[in-house]
MMTF fields as JSON, N, C-alpha, C and O atoms, coordinates in Angstrom:
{
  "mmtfVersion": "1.0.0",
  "mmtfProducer": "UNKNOWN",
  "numBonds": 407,
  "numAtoms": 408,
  "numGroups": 102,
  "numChains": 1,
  "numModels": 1,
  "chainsPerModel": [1],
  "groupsPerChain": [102],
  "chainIdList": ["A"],
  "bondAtomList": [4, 2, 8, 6, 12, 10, 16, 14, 20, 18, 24, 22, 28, 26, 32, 30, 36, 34, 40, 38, 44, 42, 48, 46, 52, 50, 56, 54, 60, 58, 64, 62, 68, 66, 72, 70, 76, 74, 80, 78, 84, 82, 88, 86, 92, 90, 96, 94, 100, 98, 104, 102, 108, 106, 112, 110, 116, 114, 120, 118, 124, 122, 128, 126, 132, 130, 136, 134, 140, 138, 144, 142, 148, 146, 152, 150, 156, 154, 160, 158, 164, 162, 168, 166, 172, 170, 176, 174, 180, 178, 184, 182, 188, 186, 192, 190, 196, 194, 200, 198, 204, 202, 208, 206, 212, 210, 216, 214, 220, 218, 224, 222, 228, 226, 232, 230, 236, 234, 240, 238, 244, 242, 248, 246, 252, 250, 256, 254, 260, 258, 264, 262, 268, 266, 272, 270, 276, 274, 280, 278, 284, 282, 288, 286, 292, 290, 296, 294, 300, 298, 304, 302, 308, 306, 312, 310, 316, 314, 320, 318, 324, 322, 328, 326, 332, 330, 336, 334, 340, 338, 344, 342, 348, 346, 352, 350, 356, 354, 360, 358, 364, 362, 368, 366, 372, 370, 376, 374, 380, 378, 384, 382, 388, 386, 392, 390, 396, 394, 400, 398, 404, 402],
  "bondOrderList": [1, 1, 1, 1, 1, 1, 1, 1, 1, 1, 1, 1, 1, 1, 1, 1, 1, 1, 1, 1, 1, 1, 1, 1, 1, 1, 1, 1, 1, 1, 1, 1, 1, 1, 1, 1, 1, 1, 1, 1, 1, 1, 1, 1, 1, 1, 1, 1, 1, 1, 1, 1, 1, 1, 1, 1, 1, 1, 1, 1, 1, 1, 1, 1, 1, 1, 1, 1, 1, 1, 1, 1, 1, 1, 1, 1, 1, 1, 1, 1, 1, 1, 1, 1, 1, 1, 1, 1, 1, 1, 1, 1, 1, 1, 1, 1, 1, 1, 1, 1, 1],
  "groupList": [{"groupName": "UNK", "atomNameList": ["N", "CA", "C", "O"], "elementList": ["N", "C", "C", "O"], "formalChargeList": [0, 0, 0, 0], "bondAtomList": [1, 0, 2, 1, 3, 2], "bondOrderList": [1, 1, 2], "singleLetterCode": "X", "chemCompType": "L-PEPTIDE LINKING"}],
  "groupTypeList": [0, 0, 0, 0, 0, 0, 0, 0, 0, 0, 0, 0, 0, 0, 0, 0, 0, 0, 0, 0, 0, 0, 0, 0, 0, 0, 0, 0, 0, 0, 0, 0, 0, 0, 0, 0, 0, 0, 0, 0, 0, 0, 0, 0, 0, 0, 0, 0, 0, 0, 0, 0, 0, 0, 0, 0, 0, 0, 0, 0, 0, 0, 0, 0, 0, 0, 0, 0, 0, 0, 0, 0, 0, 0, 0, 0, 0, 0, 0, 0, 0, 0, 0, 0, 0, 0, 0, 0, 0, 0, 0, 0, 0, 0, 0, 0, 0, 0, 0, 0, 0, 0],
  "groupIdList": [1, 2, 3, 4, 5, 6, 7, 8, 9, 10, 11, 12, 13, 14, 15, 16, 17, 18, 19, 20, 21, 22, 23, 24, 25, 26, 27, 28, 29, 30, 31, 32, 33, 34, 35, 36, 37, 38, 39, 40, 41, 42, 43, 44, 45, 46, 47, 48, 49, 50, 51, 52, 53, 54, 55, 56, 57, 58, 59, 60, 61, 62, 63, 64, 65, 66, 67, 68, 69, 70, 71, 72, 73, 74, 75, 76, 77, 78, 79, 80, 81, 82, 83, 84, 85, 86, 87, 88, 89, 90, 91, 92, 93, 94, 95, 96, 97, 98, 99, 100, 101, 102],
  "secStructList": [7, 6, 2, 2, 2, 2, 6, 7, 7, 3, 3, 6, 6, 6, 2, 2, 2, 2, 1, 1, 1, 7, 2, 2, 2, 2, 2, 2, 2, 2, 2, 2, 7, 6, 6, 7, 7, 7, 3, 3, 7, 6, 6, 7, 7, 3, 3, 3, 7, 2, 2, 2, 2, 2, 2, 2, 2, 2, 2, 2, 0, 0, 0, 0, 0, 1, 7, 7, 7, 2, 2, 2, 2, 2, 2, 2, 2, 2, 2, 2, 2, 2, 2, 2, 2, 2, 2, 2, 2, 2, 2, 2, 2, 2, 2, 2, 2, 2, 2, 2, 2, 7],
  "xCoordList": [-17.411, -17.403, -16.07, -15.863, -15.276, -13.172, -13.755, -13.242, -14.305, -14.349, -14.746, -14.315, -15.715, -16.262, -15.581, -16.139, -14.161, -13.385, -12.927, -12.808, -12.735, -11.693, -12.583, -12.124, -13.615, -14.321, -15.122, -15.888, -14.606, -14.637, -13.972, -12.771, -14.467, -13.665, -14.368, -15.448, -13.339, -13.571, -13.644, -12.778, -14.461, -14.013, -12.783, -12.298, -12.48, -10.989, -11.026, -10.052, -12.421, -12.69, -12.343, -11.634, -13.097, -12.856, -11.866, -11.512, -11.018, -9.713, -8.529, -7.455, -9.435, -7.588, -8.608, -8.258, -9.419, -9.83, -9.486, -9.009, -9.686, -9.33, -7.315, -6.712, -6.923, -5.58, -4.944, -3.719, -5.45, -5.347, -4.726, -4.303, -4.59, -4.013, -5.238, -6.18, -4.812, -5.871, -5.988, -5.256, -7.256, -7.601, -6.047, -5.343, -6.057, -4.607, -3.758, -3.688, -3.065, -2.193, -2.01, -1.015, -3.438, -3.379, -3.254, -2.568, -4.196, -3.977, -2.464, -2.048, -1.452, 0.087, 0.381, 0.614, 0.37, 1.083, 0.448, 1.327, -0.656, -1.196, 0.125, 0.973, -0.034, 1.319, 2.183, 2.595, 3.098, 4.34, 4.588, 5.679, 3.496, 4.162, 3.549, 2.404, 4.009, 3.097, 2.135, 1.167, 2.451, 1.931, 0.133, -0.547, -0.219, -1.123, -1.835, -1.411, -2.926, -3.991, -5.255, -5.767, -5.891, -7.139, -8.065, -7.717, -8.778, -10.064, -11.037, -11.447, -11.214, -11.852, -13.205, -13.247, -14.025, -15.316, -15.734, -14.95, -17.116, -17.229, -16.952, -16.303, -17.474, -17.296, -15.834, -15.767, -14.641, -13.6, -13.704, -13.129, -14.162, -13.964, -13.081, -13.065, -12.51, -11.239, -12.133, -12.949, -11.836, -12.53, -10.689, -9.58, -11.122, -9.505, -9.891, -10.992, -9.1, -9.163, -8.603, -8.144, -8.519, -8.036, -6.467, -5.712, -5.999, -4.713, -4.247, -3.113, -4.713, -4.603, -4.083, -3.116, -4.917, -4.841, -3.343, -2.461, -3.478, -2.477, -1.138, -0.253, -0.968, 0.216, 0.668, 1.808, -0.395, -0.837, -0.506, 0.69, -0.64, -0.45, 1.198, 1.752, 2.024, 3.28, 3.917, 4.79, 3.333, 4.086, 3.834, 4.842, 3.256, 3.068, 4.423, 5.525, 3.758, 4.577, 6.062, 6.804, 6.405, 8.189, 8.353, 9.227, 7.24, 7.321, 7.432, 8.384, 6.087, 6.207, 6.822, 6.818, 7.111, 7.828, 9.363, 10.179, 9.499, 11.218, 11.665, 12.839, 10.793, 11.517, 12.236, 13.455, 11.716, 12.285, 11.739, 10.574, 12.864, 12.252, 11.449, 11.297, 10.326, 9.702, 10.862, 10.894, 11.759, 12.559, 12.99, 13.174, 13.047, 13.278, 12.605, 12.875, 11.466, 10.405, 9.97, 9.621, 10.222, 9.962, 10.965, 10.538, 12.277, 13.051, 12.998, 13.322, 12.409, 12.57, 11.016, 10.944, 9.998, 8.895, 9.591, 9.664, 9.943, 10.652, 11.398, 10.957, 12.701, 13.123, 12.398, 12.803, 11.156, 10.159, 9.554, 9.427, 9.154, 8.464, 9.064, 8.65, 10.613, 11.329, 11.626, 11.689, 11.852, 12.121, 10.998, 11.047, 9.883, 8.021, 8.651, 8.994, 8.745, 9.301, 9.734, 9.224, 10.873, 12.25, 11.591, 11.292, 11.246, 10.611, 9.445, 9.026, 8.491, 7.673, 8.21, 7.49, 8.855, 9.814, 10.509, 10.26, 11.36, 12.071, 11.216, 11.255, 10.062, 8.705, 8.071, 7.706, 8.048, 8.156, 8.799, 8.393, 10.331, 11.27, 10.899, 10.433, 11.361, 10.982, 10.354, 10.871, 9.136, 7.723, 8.469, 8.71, 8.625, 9.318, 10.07, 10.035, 10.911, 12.191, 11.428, 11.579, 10.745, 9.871, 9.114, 9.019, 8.686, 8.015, 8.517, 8.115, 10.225, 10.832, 11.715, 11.881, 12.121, 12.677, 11.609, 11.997, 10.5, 9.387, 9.254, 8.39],
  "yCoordList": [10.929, 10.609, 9.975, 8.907, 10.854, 10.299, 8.496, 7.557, 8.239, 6.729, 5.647, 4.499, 6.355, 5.184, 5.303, 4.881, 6.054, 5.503, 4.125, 3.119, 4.192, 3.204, 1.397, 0.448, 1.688, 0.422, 0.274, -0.583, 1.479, 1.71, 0.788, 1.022, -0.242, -0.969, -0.503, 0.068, -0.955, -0.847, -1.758, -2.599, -2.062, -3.387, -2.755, -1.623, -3.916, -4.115, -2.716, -1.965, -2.457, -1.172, -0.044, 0.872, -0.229, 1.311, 1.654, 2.82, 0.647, 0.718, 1.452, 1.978, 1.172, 1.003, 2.555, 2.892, 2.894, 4.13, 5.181, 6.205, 5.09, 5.8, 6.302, 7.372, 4.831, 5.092, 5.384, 5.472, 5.473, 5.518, 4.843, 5.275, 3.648, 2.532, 1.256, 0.884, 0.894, -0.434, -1.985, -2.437, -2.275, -3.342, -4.675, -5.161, -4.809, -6.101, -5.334, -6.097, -4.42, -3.88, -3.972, -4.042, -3.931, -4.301, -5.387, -5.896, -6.363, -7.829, -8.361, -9.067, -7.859, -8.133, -7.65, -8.405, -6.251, -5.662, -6.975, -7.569, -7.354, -7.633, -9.127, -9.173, -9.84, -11.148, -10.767, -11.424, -9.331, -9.191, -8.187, -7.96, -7.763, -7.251, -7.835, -7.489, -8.425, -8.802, -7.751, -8.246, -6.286, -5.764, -5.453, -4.633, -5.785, -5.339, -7.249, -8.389, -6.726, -7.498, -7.818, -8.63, -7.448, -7.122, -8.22, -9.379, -7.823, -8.7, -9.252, -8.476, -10.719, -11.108, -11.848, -12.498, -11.623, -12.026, -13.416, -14.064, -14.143, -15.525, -15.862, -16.846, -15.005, -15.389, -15.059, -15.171, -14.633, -14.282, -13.015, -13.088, -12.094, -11.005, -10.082, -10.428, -9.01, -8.26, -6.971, -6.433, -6.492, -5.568, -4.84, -5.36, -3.647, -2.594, -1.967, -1.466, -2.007, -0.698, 0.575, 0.874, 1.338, 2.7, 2.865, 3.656, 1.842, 1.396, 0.449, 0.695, -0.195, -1.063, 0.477, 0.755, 0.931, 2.058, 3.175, 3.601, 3.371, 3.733, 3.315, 4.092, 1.982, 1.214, 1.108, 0.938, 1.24, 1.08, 2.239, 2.047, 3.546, 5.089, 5.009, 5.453, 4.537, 4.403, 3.864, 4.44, 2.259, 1.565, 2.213, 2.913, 2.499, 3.887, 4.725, 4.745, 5.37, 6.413, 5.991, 6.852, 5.424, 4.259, 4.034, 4.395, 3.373, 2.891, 4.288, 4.506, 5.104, 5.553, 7.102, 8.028, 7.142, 8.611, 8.64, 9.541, 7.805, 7.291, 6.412, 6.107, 6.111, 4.87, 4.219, 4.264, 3.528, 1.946, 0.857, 0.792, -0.192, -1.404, -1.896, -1.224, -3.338, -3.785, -4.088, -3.467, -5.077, -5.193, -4.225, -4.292, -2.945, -1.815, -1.422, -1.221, -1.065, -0.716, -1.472, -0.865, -3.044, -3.783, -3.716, -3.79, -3.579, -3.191, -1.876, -2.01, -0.323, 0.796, 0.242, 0.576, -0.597, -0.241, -1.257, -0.824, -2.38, -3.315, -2.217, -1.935, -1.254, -0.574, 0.701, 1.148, 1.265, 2.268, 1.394, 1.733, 0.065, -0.803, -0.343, 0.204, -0.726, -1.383, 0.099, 0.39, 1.268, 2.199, 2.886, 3.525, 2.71, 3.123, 2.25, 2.743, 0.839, 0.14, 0.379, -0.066, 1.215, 1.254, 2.832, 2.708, 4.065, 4.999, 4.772, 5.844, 3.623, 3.508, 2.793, 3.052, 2.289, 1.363, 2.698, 2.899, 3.519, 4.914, 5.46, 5.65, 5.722, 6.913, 5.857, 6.321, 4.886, 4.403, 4.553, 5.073, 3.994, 4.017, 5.932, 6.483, 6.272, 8.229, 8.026, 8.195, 7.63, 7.702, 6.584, 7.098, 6.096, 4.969, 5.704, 5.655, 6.548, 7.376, 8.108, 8.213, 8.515, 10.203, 9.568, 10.324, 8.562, 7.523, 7.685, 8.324, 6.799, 5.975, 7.647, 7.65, 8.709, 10.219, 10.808, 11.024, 10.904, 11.527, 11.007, 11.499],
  "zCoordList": [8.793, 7.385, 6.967, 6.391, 7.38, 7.241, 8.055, 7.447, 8.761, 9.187, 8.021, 7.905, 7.166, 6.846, 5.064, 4.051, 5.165, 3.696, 4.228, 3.529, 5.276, 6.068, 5.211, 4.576, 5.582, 4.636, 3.228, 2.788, 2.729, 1.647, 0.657, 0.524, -0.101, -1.266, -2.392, -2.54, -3.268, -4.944, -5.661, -5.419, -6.667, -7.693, -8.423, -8.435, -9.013, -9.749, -10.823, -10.885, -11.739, -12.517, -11.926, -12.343, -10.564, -9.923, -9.595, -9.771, -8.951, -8.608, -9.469, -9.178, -10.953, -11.635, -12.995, -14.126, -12.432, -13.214, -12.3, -12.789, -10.736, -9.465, -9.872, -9.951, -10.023, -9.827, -11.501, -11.587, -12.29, -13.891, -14.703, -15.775, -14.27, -15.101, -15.35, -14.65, -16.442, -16.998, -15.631, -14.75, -16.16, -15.014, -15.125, -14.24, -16.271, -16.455, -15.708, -14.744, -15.412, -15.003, -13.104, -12.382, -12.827, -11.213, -11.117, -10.231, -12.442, -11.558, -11.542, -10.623, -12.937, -12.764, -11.438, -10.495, -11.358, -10.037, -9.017, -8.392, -8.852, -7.973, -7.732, -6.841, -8.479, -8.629, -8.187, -7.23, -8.637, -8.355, -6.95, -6.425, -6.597, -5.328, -4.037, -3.748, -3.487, -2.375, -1.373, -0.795, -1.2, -0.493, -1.321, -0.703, -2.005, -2.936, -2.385, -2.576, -1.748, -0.925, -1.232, -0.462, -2.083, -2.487, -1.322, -1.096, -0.95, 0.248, -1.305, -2.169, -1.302, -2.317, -1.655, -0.61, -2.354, -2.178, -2.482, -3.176, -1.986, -2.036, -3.568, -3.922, -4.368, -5.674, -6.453, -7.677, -5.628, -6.137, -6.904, -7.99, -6.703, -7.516, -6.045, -4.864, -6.609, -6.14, -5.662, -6.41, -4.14, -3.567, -3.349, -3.232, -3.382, -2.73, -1.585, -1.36, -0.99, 0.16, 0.11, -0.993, 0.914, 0.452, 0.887, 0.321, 2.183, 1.997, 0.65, 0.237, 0.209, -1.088, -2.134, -2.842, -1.856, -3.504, -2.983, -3.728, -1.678, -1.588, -1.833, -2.192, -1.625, -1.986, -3.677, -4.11, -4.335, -5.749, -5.824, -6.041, -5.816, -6.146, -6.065, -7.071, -5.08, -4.578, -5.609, -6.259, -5.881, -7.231, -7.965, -8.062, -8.541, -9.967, -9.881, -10.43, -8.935, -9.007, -8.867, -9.338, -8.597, -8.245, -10.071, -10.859, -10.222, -11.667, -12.911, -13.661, -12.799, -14.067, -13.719, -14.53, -12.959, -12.287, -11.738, -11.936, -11.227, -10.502, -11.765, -11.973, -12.43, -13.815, -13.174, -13.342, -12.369, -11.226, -12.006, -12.399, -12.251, -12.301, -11.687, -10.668, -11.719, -10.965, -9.806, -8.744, -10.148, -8.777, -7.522, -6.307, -8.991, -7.815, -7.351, -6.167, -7.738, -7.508, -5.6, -4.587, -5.847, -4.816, -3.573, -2.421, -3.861, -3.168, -1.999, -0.819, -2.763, -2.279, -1.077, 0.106, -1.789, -0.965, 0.514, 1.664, 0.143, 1.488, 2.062, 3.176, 1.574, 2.488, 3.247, 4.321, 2.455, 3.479, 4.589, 5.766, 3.972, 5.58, 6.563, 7.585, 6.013, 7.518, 8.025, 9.22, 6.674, 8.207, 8.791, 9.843, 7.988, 9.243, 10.474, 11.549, 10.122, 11.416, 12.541, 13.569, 12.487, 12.84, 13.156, 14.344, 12.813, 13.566, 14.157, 14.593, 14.455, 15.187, 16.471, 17.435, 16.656, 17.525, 18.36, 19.549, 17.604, 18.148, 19.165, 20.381, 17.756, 19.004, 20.33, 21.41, 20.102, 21.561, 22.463, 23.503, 22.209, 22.996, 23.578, 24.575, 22.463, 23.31, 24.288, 25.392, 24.155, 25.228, 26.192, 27.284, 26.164, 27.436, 28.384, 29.613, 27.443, 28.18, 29.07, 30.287, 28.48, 28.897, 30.176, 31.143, 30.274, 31.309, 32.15, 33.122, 31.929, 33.116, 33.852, 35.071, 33.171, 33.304, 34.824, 35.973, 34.363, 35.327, 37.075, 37.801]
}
């Protein structure tokens, strides 16, 4: 069942009643942050994913909870990328070690 959120989308309504902010409000976010993707359909209407909403729950919360500017807001999420990055790269290297050790 956990598989099939994975292709789970939302229209733009569901999306922004799910995450509790008004539909104008995603399509701005949607302009200003690049990580916010929506998969659009032949006719251009806005499908979310459940990574989408997650990223969206994040800006919120940056925004109406941390009281971050948009810039900042954009800033803190560029610096979580890079360090998921930068510990997925690590937990390799570990496992490499642990490899080349044996």
């Amino acid at each position: 069942m956990e598989d099939l959120q994975e292709f789970k989308r939302y229209k733009i309504g569901q999306a922004a009643k799910e995450i509790g902010v008004k539909t104008y409000v995603l399509r701005f976010w949607e302009g200003e942050f690049d990580e916010i993707e929506p998969v659009r359909t032949d006719s251009g209407q806005r499908l979310y994913t459940e990574e989408n909403l997650e990223i969206i729950r994040e800006i919120k919360r940056l925004l109406y909870d941390e009281g971050l500017t948009i810039d900042g807001a954009k800033k803190k999420l560029h610096s979580r990328e890079h360090s998921d990055i930068l510990h997925e790269v690590y937990d390799e290297l570990v496992a490499i070690k642990k490899l080349l050790i044996k």
